[in-house]
C-alpha positions as CSV (number, residue, x, y, z in Angstrom):
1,X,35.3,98.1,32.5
2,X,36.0,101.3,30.9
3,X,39.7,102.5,30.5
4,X,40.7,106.5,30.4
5,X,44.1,108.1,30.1
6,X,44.3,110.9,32.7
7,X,46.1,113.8,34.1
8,X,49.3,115.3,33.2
9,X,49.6,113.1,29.7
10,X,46.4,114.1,28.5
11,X,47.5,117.9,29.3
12,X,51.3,118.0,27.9
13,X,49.7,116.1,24.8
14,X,47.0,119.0,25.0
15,X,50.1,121.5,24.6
16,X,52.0,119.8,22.3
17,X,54.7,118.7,25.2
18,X,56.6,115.9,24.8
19,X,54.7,113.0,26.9
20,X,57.1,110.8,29.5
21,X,54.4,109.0,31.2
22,X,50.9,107.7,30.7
23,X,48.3,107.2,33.5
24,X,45.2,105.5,33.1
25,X,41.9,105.0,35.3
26,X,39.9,102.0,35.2
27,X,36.4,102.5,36.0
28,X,33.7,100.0,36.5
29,X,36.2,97.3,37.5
30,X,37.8,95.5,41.2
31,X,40.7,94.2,41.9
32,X,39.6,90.7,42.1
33,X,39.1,91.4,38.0
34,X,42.6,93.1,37.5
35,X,44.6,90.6,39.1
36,X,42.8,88.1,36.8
37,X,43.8,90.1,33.7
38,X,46.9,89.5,34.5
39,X,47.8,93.0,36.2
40,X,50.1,93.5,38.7
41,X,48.9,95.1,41.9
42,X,51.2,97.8,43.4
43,X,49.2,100.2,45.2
44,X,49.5,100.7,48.7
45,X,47.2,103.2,49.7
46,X,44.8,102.7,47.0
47,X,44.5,100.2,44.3
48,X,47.3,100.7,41.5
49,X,47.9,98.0,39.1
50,X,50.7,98.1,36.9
51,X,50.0,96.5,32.8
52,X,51.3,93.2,32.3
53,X,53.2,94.7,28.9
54,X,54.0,98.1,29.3
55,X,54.4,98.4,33.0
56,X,52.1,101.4,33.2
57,X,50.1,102.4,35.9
58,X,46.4,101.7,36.1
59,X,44.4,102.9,39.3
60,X,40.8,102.3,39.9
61,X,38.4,105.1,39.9
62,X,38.4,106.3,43.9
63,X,36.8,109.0,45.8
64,X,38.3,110.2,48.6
65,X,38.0,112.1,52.0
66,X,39.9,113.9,54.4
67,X,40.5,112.5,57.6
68,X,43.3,113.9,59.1
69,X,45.9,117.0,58.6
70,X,48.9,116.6,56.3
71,X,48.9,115.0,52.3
72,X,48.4,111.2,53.7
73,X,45.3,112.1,55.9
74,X,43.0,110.6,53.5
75,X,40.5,107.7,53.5
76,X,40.0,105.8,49.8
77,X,37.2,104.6,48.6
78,X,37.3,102.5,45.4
79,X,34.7,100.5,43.7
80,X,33.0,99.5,40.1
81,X,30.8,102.3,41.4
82,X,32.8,104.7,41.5
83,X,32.3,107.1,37.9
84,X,35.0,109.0,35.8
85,X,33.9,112.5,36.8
86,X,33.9,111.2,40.4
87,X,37.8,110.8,39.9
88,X,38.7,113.5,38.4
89,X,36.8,115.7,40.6
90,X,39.5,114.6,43.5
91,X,42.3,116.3,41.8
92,X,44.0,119.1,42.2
93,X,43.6,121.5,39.2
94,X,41.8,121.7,36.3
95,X,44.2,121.1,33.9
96,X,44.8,118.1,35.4
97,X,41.5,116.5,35.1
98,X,41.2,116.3,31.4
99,X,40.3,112.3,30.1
100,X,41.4,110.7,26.9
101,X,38.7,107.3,26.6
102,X,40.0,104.4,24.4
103,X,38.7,105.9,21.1
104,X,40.8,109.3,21.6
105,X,37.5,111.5,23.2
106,X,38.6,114.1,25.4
107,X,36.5,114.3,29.0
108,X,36.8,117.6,30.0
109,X,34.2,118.2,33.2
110,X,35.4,120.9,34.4
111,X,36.8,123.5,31.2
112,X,40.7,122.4,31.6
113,X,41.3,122.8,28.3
114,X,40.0,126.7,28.4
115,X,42.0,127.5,31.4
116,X,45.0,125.7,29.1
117,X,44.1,128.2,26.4
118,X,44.1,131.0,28.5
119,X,47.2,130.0,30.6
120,X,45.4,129.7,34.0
121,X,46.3,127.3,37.0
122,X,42.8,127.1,38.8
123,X,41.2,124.4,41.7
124,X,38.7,122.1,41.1
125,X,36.7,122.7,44.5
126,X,37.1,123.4,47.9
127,X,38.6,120.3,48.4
128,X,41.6,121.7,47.2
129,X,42.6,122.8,50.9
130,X,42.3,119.2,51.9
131,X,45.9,118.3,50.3
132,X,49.3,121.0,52.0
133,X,51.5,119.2,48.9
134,X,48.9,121.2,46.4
135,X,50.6,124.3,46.9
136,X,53.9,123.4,46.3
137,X,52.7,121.7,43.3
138,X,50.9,124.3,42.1
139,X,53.9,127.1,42.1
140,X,56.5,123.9,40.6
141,X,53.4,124.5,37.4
142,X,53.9,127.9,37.3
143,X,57.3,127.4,37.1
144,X,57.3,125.2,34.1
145,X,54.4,126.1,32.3
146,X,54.5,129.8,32.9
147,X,50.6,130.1,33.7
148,X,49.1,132.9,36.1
149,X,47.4,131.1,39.2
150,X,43.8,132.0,39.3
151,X,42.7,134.7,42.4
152,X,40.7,132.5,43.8
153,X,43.3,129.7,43.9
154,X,45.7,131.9,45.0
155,X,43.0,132.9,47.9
156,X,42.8,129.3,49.0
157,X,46.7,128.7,49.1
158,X,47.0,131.8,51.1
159,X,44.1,130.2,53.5
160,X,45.9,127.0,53.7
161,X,49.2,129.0,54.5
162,X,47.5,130.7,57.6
163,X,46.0,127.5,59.0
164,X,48.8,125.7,59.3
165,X,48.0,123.3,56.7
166,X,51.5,123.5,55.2
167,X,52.9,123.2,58.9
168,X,51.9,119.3,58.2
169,X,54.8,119.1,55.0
170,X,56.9,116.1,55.3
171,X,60.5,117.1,54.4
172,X,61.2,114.8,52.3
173,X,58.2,115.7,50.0
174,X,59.2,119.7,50.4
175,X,62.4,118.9,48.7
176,X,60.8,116.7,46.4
177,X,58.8,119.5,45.1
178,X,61.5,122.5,45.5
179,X,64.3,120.0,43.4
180,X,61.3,119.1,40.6
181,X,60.6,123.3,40.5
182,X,64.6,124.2,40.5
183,X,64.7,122.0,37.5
184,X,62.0,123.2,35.3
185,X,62.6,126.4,32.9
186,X,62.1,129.4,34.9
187,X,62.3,128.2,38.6
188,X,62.3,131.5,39.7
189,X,58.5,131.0,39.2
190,X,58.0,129.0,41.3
191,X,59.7,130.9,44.1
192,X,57.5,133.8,43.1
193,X,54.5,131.9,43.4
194,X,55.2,130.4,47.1
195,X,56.1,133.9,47.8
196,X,52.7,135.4,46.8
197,X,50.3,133.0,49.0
198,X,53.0,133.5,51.9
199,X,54.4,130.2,52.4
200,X,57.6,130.7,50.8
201,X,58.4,132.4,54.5
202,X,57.0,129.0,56.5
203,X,58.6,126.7,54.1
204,X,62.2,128.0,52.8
205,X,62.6,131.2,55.4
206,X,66.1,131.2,54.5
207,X,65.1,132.3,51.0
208,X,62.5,134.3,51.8
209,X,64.3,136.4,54.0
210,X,66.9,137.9,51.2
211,X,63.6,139.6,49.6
212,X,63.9,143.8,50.4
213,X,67.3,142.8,51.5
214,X,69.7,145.7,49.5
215,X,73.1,145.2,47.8
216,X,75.7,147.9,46.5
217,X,73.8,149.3,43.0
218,X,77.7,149.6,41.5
219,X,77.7,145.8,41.5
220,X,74.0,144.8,41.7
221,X,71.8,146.9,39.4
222,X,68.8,144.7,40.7
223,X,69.6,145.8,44.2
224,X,67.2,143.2,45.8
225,X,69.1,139.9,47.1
226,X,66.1,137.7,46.4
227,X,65.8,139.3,42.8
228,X,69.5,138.1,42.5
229,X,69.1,135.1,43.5
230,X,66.0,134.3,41.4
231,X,67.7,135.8,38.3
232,X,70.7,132.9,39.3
233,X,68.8,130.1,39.4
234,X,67.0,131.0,36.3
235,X,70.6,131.8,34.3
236,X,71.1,128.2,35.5
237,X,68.3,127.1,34.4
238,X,69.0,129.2,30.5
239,X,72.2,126.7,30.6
240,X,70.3,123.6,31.9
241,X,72.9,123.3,34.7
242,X,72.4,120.0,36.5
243,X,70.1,120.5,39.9
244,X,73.6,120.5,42.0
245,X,74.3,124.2,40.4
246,X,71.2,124.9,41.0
247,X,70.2,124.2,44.5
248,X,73.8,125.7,44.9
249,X,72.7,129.2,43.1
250,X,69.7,129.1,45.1
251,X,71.7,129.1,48.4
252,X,74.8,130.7,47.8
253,X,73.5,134.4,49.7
254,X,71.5,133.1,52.2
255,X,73.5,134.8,55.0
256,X,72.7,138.4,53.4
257,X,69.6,137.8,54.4
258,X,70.8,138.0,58.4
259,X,73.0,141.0,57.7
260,X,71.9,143.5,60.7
261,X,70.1,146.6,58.7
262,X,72.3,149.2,59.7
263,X,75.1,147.4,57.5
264,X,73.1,147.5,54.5
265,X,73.9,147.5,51.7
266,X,77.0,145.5,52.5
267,X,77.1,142.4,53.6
268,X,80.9,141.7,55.4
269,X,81.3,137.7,56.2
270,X,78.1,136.4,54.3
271,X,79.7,133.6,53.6
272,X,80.5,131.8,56.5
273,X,76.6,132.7,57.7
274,X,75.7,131.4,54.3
275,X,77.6,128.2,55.6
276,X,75.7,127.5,58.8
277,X,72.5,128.5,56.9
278,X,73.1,126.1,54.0
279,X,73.8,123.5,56.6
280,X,70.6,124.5,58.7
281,X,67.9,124.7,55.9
282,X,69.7,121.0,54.1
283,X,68.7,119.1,57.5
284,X,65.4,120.5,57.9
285,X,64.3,119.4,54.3
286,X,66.6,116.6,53.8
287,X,68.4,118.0,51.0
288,X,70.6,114.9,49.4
289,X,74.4,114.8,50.5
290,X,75.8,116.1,47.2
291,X,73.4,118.9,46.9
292,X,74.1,119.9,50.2
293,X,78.2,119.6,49.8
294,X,78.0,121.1,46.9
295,X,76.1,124.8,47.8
296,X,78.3,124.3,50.9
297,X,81.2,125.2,48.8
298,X,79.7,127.9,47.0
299,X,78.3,129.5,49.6
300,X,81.8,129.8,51.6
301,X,83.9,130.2,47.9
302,X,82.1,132.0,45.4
303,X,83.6,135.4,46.9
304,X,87.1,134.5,46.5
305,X,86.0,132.8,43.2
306,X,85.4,136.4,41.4
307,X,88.5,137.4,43.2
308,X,90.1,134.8,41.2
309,X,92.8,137.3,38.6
310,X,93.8,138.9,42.3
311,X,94.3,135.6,44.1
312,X,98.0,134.5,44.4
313,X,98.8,131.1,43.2
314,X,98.9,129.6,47.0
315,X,95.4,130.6,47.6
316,X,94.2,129.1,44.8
317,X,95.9,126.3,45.5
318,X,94.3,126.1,48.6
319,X,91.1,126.5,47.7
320,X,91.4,123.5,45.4
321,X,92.5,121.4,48.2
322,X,90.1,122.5,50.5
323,X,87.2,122.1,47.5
324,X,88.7,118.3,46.7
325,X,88.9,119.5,43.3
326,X,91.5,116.7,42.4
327,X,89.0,113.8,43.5
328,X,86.3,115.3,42.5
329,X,86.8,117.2,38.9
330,X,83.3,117.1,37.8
331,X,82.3,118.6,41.1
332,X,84.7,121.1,41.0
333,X,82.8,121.6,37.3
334,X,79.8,122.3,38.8
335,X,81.7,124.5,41.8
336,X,82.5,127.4,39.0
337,X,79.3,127.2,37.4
338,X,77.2,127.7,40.4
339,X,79.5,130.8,41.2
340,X,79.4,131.6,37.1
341,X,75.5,131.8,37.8
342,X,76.0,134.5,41.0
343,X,77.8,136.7,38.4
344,X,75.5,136.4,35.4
345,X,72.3,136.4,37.6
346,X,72.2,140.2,37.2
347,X,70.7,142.8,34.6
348,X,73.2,143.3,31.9
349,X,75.9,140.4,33.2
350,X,73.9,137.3,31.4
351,X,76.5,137.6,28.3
352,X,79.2,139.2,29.8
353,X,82.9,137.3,30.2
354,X,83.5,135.2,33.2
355,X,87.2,134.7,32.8
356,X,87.7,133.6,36.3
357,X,85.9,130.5,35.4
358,X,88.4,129.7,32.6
359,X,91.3,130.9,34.8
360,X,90.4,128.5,37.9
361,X,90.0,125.7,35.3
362,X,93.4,126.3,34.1
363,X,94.9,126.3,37.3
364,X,93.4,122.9,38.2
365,X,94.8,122.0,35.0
366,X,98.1,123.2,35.8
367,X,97.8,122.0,39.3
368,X,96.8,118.6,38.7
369,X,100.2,117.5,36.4
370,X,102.2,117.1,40.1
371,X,103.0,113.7,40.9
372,X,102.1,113.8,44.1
373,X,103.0,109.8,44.6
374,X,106.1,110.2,42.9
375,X,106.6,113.1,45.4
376,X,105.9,110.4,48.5
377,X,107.9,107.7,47.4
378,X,111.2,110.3,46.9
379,X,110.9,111.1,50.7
380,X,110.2,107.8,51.8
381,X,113.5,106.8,50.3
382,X,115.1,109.9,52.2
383,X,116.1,110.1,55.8
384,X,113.2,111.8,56.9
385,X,111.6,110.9,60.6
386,X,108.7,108.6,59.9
387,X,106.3,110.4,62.1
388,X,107.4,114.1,59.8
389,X,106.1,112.8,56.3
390,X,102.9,113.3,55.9
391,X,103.0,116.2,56.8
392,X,106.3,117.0,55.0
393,X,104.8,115.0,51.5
394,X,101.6,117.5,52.0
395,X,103.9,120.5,52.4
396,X,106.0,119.4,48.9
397,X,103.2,118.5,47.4
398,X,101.3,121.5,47.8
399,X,104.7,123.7,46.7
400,X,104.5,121.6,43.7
401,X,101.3,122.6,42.9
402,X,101.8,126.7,44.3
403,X,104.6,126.6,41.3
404,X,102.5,124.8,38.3
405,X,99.7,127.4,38.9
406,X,102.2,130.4,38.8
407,X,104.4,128.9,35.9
408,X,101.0,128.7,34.2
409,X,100.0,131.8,35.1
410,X,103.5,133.6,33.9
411,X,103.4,131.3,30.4
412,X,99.8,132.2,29.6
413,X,100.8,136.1,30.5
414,X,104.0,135.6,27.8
415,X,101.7,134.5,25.1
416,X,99.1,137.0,25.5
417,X,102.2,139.6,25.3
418,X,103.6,138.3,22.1
């Protein structure tokens, strides 16, 4: 039995990365022997064994061959017989097939440390084609490590695009991948990448239709809604906002991109097409419920959000309502950042003020003092027809809050004066 630590924590260690996990191959061994040693087998699909101490995963050295379309259509094959290089061979890039043996020798078979070097995210073999996940996987690296995708990977992603092999994508796995790209350092990367080999258009359309779509040059000096958008979700990223902003920056314009051409370059009711979109694109890849509520909101608010110095006090006290700001302060947190990202996502705007952000914060402030059970129990205790109250408590509670927003307002305007 020889023991080999593999994959990504042989490469982040490589780049001086901090290392979360470690992975190890076993070669030479069964699972008869493992069990024995006291690991713990976990593997369903192919013999993983967890360590008795640590809890980390050890897999037997496997080959493997494709057998049907999609990223489970593999048969395993694992035995004692079964050599290092034989197991490395199966993955996905180079720089993922570097081997750290028990002593601290590095097995590099195929020059992943020189494609490390030289910033390059290149296939191991044909084989490559075999797996649909690889070329999500492949962009979410380009995303985080910033490395240029070799031509001739980027001709085989492109191949896998036009035969469908990314037609066979779980959804659950797509938004695996997107929500682990969003979250790395320049997501917009990773977009790119998808964009370049074409399956950006079968996987996200919704995203990939706001590329070449225009906006008003006064406001948008980028022009290009899908050059917004990426510049969002990277200023997101510069503030390491929480994957709920993100997804939400992502999202937020996706009705632009179904604005009829001879509107261009304005885009009148976006939002609510953003809305249905949104709701559209969340089922297809099973985004998770607060992900999806969350860009919901954006998408239908973030206009009147900007708007938020012209909006009288009512408004805004509807939109905190209808946003469940009062249940849900965090989330209404995260609400004004994801619209605080469509503002800054722009050239120039990254350090400019955003006092709307401050002033809807305030109001929510402001808003929030009114009792609004001390409010119900007054009118309960009134004459009031039983079947009138709640809609009459709603109706008082809601003037409460209209007048604590514009008493705010009016204070905060008094100071500034003095």
């Amino acid at each position: 039995m020889k023991i080999y630590r593999v994959g990504g924590a042989v490469r982040d260690e490589l780049l001086g990365l901090p290392v979360k996990d470690h992975d190890y191959v076993v070669v030479g061994s069964h699972p008869e022997e493992m069990v024995q040693l006291g690991f713990r087998p976990v593997g369903k699909d192919f013999p993983v064994f967890l360590h008795p101490q640590t809890q980390e995963q050890y897999a037997l050295a496997r080959t493997e061959r494709k057998v049907s379309r999609g990223y489970k259509g593999f048969e395993v094959f694992a035995s004692p017989e079964v050599t290092l290089q034989e197991d490395l061979a199966r993955r996905d890039l180079t720089i993922n097939a570097i081997a750290k043996d028990q002593n601290g020798n590095i097995i590099d078979p195929f020059n992943g440390i020189a494609d490390l070097e030289a910033g390059v995210l290149r296939h191991i073999s044909p084989a490559f084609v075999e797996d649909p996940v690889r070329v999500l996987r492949v962009a979410r690296f380009a995303a985080r490590f910033g490395f240029h995708i070799a031509p001739e990977t980027l001709a085989l992603m492109r191949e896998m695009v036009h035969n469908g092999e990314t037609e066979a994508l779980v959804p659950e796995r797509v938004w695996q991948e997107i929500a682990r790209g969003l979250m790395e350092h320049h997501p917009s990367r990773m977009f790119y990448a998808l964009r370049e080999c074409s399956a950006l258009s079968r996987i996200i359309p919704e995203v990939d239709a706001l590329f070449g779509v225009p906006q008003p040059a006064q406001s948008h000096p980028e022009v290009d809604t899908g050059v917004h958008v990426m510049m969002a979700i990277d200023y997101a990223a510069s503030r390491q906002y929480s994957l709920t902003v993100r997804f939400a920056a992502l999202t937020h314009d996706l009705g632009k991109g179904t604005t009829p051409p001879d509107e261009w370059p304005r885009h009148i009711g976006h939002e609510m097409r953003s809305v249905a979109l949104v709701k559209d694109m969340s089922e297809r890849i099973r985004v998770p419920k607060e992900e999806r509520d969350l860009a919901l909101l954006v998408a239908r608010f973030h206009g009147d959000v900007h708007r938020a110095e012209e909006l009288r006090s009512a408004t805004i006290a509807d939109m905190l309502q209808v946003t469940d700001a009062y249940r849900k302060p965090n989330r209404f947190q995260a609400f004004l950042q994801a619209c605080a990202c469509d503002f800054h996502g722009r050239p120039g705007y990254a350090d400019k003020p955003y006092p709307q952000f401050e002033r809807l914060i305030k109001a929510f402030t402001a808003a929030r003092n009114v009792d609004a059970g001390a409010i119900a129990a007054e009118l309960k205790r009134s004459d009031v027809d039983p079947t009138d109250l709640p809609k009459l408590i709603n109706a008082r509670v809601r003037e409460a809050r209209i007048a604590e927003i514009t008493n705010c307002f009016s204070y905060n305007s008094i100071s500034q004066s003095k």
